[in-house]
C-alpha positions in Angstrom: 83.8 73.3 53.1 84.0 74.3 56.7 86.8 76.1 58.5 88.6 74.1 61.8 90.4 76.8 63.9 92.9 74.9 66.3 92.9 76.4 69.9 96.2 77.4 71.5 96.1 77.6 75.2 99.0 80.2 75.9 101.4 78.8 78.4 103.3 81.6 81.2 106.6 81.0 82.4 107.8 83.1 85.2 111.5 83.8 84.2 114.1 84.0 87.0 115.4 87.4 88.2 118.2 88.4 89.5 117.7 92.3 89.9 116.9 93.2 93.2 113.7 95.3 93.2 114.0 98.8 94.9 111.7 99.3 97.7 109.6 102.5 97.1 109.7 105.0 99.8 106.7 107.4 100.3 108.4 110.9 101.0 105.7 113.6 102.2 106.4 117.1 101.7 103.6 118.9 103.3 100.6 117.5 105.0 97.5 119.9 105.5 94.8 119.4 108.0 91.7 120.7 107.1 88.0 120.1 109.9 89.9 117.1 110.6 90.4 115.6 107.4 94.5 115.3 106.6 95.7 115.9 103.2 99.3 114.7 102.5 101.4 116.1 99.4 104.1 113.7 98.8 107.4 114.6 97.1 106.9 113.8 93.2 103.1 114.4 93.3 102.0 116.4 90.0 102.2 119.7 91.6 99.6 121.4 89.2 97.0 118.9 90.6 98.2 119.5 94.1 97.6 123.1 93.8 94.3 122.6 92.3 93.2 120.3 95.6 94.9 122.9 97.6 93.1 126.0 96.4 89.6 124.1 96.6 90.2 122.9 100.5 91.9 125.9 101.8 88.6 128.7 101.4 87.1 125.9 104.4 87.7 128.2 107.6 90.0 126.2 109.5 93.0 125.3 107.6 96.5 124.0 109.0 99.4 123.3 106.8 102.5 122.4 108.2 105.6 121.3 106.0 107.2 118.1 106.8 
């Protein structure tokens, strides 16, 4: 006896929306320039992580931040 598997081809309707979608709007809080590479810190960003890329640029010698 053999099996027969039938295949179903999956069919994707897009469904009509009426919500609006919010435009996201990048906010930076602080952006740090560092040998002329820029770093920007936006508002939101995981701030243990921020701190962790800030402490591992800052030791280079020439190091401006300046808050936005």
């Amino acid at each position: 006896m053999t099996e027969q598997n039938e295949i179903i081809t999956p069919v994707f309707k897009n469904k009509p929306s009426n919500l609006q979608k919010h435009s996201f709007t990048a906010r930076p809080a602080v952006k740090i320039n560092v040998n002329e590479v820029e770093l920007t810190i936006f508002k939101g960003t995981n701030s243990v992580l921020a701190s962790d890329i800030v402490k591992v640029s800052t030791p280079i010698l020439k190091c401006r931040i300046s808050p936005v």
